[in-house]
Backbone as a ProteinNet text record, in pm:
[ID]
protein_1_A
[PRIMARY]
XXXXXXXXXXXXXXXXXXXXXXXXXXXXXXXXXXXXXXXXXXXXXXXXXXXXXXXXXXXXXXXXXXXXXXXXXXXXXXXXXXXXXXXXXXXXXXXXXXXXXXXXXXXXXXXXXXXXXXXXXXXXXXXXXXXXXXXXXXXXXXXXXXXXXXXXXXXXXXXXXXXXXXXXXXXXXXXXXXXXXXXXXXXXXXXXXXXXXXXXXXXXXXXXXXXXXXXXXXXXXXXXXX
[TERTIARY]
-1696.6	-1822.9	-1799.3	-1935.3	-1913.2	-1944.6	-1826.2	-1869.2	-1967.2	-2089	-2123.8	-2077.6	-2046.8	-2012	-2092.8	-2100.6	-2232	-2179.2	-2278.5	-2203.8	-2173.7	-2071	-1990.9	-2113.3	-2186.3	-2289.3	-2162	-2250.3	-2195.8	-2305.1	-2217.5	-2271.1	-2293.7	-2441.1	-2420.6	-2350	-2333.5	-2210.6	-2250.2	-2398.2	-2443.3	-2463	-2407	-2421.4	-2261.3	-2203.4	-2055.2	-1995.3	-2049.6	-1981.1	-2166	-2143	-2244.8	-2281.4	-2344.1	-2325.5	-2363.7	-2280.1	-2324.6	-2391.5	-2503.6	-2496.6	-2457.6	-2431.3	-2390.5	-2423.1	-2455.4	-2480	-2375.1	-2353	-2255.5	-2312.7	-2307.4	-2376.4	-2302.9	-2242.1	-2171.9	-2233.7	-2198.8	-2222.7	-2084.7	-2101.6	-1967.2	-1984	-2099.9	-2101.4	-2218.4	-2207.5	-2331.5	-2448.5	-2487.4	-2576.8	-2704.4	-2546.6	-2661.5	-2700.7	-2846.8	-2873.9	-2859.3	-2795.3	-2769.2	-2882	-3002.8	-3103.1	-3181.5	-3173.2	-3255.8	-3165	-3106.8	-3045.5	-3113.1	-3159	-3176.8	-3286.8	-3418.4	-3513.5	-3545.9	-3437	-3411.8	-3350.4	-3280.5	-3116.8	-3233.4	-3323.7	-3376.3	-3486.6	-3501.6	-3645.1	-3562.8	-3496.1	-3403.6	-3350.6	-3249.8	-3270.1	-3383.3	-3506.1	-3593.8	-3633.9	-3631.3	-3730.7	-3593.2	-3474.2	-3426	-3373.1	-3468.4	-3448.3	-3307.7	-3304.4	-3129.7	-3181.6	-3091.5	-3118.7	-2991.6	-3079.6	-2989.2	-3086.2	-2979.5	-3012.8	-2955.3	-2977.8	-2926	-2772.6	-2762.6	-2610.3	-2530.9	-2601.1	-2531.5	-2500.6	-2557.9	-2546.2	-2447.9	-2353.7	-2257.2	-2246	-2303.7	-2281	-2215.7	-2091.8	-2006.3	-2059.2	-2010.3	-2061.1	-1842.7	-1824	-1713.1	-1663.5	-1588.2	-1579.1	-1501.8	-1541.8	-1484.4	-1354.2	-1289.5	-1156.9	-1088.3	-1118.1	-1008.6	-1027.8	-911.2	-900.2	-959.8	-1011.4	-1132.2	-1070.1	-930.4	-912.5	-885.8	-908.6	-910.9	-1051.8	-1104.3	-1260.5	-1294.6	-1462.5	-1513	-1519.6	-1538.9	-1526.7	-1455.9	-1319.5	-1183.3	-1212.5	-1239.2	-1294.8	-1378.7	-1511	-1620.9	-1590.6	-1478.2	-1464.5	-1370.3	-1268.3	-1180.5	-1254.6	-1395.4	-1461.1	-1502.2	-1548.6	-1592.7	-1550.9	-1651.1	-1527.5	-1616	-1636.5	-1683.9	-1817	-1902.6	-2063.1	-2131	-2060.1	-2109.9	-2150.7	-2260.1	-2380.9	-2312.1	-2310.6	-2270.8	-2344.3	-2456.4	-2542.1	-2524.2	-2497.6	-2512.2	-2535.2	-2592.8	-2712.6	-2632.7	-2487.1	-2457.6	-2290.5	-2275.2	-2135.1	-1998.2	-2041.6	-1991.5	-1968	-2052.4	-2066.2	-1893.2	-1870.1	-1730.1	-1615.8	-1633.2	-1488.1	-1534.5	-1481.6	-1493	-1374.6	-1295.9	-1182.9	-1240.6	-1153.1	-1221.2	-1134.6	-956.3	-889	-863.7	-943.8	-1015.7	-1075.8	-1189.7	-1326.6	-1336.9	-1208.2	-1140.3	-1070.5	-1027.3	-928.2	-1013.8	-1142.1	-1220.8	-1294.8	-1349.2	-1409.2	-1345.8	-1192.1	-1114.6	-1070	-1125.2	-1103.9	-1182.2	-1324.4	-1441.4	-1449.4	-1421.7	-1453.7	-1346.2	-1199	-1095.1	-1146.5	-1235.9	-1308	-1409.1	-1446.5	-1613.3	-1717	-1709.4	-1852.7	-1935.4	-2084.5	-2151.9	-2243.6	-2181.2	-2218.7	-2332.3	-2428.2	-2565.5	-2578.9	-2568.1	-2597.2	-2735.6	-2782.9	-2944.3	-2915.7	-2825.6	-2887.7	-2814.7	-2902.4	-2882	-2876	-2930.2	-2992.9	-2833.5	-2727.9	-2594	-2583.1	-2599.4	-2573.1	-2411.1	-2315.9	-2190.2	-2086	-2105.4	-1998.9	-2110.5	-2229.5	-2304.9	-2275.9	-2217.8	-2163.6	-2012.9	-1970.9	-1789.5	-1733.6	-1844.8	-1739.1	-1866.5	-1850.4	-1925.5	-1913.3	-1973.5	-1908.8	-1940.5	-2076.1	-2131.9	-1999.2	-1943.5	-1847.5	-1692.2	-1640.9	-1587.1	-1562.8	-1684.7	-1719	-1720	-1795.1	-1786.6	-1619.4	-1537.4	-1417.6	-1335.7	-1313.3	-1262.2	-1341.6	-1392.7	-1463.5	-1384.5	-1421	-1348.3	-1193.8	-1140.5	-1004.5	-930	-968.5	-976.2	-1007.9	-1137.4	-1150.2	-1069.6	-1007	-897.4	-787	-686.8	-674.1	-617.1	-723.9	-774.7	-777.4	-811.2	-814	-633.6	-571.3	-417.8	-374.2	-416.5	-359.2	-389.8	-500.4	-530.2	-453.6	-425.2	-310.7	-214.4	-171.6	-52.3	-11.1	-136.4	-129	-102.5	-166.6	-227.9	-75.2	-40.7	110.2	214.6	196	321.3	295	204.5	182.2	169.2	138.6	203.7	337.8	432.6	557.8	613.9	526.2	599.9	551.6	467	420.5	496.9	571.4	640.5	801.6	772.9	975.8	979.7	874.2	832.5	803	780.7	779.1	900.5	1040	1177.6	1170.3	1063.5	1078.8	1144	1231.7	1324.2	1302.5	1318.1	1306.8	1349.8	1448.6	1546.5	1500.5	1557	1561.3	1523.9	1431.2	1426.7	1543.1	1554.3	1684.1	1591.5	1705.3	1660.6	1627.2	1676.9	1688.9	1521.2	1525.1	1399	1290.9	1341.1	1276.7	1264.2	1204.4	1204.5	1103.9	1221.8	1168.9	1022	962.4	822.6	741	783	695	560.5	591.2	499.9	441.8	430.5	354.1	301.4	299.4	229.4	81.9	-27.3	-159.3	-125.6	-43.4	-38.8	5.7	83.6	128.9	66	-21.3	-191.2	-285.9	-305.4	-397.4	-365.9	-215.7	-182.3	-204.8	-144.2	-160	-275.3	-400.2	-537.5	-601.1	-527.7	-616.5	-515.4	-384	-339	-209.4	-152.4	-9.2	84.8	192.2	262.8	377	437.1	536.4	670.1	706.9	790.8	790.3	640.7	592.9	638.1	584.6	587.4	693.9	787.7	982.6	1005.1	1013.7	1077.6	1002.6	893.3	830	881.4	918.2	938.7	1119.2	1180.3	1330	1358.5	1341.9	1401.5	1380.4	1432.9	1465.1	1338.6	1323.7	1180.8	1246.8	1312.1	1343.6	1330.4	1370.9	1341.6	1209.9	1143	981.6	870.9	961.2	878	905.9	1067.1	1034	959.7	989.5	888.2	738.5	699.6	553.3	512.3	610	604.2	616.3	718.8	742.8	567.3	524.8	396.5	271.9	336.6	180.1	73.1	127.3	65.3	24.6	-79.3	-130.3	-156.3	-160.6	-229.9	-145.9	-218.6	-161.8	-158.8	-38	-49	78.6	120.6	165.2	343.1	428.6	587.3	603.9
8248.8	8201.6	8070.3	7960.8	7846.1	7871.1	7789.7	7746.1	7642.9	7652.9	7545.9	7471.3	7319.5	7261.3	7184.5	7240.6	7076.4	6970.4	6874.4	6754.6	6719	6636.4	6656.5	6516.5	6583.2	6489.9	6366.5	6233.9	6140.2	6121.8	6047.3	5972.3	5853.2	5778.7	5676.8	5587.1	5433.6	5351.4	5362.2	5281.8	5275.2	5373.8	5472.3	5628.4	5673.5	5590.2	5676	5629.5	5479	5445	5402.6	5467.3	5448.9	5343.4	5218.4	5084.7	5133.3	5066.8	5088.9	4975.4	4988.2	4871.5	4916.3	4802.7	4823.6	4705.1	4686.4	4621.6	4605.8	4491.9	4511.5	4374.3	4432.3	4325	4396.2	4213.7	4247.4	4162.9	4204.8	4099.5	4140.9	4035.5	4037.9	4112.1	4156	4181.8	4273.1	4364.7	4451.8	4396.4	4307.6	4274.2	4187.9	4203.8	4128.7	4287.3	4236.8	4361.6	4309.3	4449.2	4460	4463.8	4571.6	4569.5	4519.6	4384	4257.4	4198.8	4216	4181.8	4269.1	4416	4510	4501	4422.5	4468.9	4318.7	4244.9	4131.3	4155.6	4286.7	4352.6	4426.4	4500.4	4609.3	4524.6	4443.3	4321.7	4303.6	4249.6	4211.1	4291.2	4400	4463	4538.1	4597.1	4612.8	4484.5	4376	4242.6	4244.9	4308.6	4333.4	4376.8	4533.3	4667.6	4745.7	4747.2	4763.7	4919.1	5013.8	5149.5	5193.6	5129.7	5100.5	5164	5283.9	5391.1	5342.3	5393.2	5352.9	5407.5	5497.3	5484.1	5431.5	5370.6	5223.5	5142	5099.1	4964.4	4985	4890.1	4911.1	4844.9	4870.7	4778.3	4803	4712.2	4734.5	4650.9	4620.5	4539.1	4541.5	4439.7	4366.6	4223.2	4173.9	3997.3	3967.2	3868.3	3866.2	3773.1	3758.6	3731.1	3849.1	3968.4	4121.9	4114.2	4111.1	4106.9	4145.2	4111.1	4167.2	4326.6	4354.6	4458.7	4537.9	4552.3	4619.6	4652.9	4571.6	4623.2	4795.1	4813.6	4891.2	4796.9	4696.6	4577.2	4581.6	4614.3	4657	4824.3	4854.8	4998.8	5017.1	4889.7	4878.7	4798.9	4694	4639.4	4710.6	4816.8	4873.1	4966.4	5005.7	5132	5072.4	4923.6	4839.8	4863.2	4821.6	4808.3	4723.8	4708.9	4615.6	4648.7	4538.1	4601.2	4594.2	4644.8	4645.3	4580.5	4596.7	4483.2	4519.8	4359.3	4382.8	4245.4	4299.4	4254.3	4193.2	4050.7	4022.4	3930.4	3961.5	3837.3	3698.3	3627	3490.2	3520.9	3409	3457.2	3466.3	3432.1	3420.3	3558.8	3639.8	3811.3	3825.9	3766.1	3770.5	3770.5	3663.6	3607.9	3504.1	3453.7	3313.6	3213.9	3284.2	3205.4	3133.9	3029.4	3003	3031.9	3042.3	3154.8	3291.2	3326.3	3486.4	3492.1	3396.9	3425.9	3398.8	3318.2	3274.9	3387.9	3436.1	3582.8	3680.7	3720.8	3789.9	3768.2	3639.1	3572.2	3599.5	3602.2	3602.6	3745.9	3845.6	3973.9	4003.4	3961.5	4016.5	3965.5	3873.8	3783.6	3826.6	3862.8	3961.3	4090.3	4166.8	4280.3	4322.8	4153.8	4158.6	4188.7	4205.2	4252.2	4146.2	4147.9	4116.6	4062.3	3931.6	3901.9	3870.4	3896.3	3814.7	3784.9	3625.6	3603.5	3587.2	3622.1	3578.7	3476.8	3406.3	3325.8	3206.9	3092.6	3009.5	3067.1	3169.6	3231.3	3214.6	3258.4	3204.4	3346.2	3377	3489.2	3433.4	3536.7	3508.1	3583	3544.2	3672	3732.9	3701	3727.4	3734.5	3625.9	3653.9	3579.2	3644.3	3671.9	3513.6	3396.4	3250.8	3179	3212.4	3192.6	3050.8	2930.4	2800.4	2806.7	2879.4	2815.2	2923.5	3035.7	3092.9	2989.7	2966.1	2840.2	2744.1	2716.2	2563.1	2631.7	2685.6	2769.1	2792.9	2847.2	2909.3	2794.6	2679.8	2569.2	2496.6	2479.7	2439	2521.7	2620.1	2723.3	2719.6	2667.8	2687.8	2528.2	2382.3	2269.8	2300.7	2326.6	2342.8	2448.7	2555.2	2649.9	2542.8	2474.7	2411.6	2296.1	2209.9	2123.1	2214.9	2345.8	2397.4	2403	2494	2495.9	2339.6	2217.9	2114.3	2058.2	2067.3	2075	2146.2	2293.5	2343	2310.9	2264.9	2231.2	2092.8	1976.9	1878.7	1877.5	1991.7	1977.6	2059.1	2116.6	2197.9	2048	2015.5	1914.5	1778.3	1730	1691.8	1743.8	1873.5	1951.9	1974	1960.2	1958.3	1817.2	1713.6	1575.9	1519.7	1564.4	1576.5	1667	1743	1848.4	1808.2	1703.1	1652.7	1534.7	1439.5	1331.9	1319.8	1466.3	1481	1521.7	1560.6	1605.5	1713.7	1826.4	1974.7	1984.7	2089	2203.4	2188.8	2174.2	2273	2384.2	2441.7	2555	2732.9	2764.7	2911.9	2864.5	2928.2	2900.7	3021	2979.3	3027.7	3139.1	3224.6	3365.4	3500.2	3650.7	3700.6	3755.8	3802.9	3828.8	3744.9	3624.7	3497.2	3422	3387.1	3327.4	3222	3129.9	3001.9	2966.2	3092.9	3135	3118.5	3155.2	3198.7	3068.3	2966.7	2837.1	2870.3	2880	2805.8	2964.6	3058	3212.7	3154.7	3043.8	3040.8	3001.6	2900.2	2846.3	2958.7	3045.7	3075.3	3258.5	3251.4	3339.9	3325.4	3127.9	3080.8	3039.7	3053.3	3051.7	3156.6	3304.8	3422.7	3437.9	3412.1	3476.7	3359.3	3283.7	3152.8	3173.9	3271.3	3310.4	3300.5	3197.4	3202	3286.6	3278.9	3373.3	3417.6	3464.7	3503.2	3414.1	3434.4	3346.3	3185.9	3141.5	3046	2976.4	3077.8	3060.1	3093.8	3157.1	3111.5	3013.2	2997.9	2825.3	2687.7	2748.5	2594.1	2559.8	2713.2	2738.3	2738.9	2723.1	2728.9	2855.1	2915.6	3122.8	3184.7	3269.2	3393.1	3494	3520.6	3619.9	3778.9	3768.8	3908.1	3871.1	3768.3	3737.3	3710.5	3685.5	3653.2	3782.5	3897.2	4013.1	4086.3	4074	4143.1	4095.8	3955.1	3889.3	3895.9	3931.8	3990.9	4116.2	4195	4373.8	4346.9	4249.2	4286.3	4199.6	4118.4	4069.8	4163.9	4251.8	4344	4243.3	4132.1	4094.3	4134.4	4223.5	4291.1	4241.3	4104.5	4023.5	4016.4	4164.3	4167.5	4072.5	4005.9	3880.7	3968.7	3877.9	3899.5	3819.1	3893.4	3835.4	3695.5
-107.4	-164.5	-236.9	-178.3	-238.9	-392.5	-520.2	-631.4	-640.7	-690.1	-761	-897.1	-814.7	-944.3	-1072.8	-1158	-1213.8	-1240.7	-1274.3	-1260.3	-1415.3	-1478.2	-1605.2	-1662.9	-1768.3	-1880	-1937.7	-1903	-1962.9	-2070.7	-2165.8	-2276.8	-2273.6	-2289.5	-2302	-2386.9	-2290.8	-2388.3	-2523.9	-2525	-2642.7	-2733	-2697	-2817.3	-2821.8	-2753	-2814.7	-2936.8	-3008.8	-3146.7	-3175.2	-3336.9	-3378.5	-3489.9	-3449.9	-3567.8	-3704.8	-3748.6	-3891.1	-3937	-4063.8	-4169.6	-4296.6	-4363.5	-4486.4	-4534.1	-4691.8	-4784	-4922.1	-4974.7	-5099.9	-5163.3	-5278.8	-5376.5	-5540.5	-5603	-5722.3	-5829.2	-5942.1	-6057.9	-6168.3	-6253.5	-6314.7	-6481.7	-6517.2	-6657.4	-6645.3	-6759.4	-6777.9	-6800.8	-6824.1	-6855.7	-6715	-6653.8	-6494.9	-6464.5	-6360.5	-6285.2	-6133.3	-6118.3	-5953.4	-5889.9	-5972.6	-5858	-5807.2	-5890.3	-5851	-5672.7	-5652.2	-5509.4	-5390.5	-5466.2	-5353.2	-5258.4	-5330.8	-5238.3	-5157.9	-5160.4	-5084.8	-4957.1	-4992.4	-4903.6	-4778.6	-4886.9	-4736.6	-4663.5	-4746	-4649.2	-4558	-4585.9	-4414.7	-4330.3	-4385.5	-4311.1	-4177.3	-4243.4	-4201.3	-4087.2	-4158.4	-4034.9	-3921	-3891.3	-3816.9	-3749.4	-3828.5	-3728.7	-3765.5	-3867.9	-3945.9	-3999.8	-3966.5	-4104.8	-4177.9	-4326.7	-4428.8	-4503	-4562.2	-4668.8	-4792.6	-4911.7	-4986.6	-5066.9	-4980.4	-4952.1	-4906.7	-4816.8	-4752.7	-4818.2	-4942.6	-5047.9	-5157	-5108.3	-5171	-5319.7	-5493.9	-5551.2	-5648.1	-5726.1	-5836.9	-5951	-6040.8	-6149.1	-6189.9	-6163.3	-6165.8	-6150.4	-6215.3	-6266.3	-6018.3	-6042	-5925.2	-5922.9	-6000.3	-6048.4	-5983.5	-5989.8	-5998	-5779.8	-5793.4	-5586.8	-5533.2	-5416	-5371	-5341.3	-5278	-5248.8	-5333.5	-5480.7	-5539.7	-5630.9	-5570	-5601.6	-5426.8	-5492.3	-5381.7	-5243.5	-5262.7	-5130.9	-5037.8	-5105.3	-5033.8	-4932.9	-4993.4	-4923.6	-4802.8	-4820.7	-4770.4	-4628.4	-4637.2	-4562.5	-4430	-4489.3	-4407.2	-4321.7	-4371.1	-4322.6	-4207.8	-4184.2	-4075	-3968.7	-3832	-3729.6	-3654.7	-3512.8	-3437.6	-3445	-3455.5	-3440.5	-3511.2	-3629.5	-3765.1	-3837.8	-3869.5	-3955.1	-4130	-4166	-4365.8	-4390.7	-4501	-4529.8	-4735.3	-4704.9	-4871	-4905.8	-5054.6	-5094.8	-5088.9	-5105	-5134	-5085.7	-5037.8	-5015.3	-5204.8	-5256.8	-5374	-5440.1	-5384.2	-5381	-5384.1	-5267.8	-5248.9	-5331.2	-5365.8	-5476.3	-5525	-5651.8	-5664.2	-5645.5	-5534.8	-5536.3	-5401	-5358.8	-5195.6	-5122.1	-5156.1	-5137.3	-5039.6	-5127.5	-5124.9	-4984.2	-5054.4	-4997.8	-4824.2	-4787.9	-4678.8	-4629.2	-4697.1	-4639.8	-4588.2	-4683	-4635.2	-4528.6	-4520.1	-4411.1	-4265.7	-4295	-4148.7	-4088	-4187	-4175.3	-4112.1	-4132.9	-4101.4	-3940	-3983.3	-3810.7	-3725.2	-3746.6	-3681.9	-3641	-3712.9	-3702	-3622.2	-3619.6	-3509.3	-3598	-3726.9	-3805.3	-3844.3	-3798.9	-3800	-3956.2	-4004	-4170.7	-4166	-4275.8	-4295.7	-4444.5	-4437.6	-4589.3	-4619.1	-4722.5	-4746.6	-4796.6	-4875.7	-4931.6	-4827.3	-4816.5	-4704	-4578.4	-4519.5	-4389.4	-4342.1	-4394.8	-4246.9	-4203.4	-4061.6	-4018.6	-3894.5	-3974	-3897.6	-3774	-3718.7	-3603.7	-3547.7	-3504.9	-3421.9	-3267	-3231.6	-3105.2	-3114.7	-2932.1	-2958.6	-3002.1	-2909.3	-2971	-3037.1	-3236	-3325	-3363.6	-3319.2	-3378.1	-3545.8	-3528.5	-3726.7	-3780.8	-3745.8	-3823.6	-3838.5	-3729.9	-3683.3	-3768.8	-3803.8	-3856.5	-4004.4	-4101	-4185.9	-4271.9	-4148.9	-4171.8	-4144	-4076.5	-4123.6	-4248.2	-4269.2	-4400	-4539.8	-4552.2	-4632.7	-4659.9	-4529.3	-4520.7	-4597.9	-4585.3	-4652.6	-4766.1	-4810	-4908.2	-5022.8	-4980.5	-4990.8	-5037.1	-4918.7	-4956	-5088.1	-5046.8	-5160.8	-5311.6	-5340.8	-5438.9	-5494.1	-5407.2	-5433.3	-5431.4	-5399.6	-5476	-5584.3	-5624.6	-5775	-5866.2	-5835.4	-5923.4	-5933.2	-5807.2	-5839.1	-5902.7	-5855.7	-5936.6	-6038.3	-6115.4	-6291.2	-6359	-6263.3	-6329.9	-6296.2	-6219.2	-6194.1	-6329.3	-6331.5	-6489.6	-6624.5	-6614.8	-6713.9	-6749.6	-6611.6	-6653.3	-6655.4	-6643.9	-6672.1	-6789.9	-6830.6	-6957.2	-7082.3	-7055.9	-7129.7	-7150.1	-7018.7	-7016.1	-7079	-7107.1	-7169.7	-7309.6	-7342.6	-7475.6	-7526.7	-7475.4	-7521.6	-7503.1	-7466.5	-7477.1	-7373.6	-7370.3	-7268.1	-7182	-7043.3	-6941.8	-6916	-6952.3	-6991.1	-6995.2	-7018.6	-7076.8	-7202.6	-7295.6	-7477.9	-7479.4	-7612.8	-7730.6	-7740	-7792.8	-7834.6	-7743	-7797.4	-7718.5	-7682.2	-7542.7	-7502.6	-7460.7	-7486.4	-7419.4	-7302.3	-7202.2	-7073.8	-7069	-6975.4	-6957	-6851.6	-6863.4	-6797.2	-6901	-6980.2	-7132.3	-7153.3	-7124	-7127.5	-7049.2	-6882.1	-6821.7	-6763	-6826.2	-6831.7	-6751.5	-6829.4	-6774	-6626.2	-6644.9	-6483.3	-6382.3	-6424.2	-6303.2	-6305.9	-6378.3	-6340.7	-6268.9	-6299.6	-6218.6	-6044.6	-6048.4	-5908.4	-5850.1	-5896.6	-5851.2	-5819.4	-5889	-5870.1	-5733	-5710.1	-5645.5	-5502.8	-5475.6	-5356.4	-5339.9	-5452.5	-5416.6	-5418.9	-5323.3	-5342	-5441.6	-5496	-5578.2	-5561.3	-5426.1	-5357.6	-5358.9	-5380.5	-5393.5	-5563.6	-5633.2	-5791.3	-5783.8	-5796.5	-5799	-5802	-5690.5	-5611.4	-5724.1	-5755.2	-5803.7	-5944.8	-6021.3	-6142.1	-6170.3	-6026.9	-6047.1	-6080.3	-6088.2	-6110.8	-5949.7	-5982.2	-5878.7	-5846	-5720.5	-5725.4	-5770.9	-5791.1	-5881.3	-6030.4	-6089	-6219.3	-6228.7	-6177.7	-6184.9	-6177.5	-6059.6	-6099.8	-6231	-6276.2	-6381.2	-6521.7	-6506.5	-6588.2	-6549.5	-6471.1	-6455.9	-6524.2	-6497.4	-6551.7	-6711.9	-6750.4	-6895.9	-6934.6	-6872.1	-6964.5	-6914.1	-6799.6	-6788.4	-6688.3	-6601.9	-6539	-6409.2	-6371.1	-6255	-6139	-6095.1	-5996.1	-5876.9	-5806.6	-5653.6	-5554.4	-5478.7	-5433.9	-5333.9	-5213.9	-5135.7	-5195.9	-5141.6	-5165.9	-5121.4
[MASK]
++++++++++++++++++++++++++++++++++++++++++++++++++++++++++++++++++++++++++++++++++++++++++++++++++++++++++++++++++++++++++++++++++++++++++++++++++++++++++++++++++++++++++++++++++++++++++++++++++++++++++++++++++++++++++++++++++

């Protein structure tokens, strides 16, 4: 006796990964309100057919100094994958580093997710060869940049300024003291703006083992790459 066979149910393409949107919107102090961003977030959504709950909206109230990946951002962004609509009010949401805001930029666009800024209408990674992202993300990346030579300008006259006046370059006298101890702001403002550790050694003449533990003994947190 013949078996009948049935025939095996496919799924359509378009139903086997399901897009997401998402929204993230930050401010840096209690006193801003987040929810002034929101009903900017679902207008758009909506005028483009987006369903975005409000669990979808991702918002912190955090300085954007603190890494992006150690904000909820960091979270929000890994959950991404191709397809995926992320919806936010300014790109500055981001970081205020340009740095940063470049790193994130190249994640997203590595990812395939689909950015929409409201403010200045830039919608990015819309399709696979994005010139305005392109153009955008070289822009970002100069200007990136141009930022790390300013620091380093302003430290390199800080220290010709410091040798001109007779002070040290040295180790200071005394126990428990390091010849870091001065230029502590500068080499915060490098960390937070991208440089690397390896980077700040070399510039500072010490060892990247002497530099982490001189990080730990001042309690300086600023996750940066070796």
């Amino acid at each position: 006796m013949n078996r009948r066979i049935k025939p095996r149910k496919t799924i359509p393409t378009g139903l086997k990964t399901r897009i997401k949107t998402k929204a993230y919107c930050r401010v840096s102090t209690e006193q801003q309100d987040l929810d002034k961003f929101k009903p900017a977030i679902y207008e758009f959504a909506a005028s483009k057919g987006f369903k975005l709950t409000e669990a979808d909206v991702v918002a912190e109230k955090v300085s954007g100094k603190i890494n992006w990946r150690k904000r909820k951002l960091g979270l929000l962004i890994d959950e991404l994958n191709k397809g995926d609509n992320l919806i936010i009010p300014e790109l500055s949401r981001f970081s205020r580093s340009m740095t940063e805001l470049l790193e994130v930029l190249q994640i997203l666009k590595e990812k395939r997710v689909n950015v929409y800024v409201l403010k200045g209408a830039l919608f990015l990674n819309e399709q696979i060869d994005d010139p305005v992202t392109d153009l955008i993300v070289r822009i970002l990346s100069t200007l990136s940049e141009f930022e790390r030579e300013l620091i380093s300008l302003r430290i390199k006259e800080g220290l010709k300024a410091r040798k001109a006046s007779g002070k040290s370059m040295g180790r200071p006298k005394g126990a428990g003291k390091s010849k870091l101890d001065d230029f502590k702001p500068e080499i915060i403002t490098l960390l937070k703006n991208g440089s690397t550790k390896t980077f700040i050694a070399q510039r500072y003449k010490t060892s990247a083992a002497n530099l982490l533990n001189w990080l730990k003994k001042n309690d300086i947190n600023v996750k940066q790459t070796s």
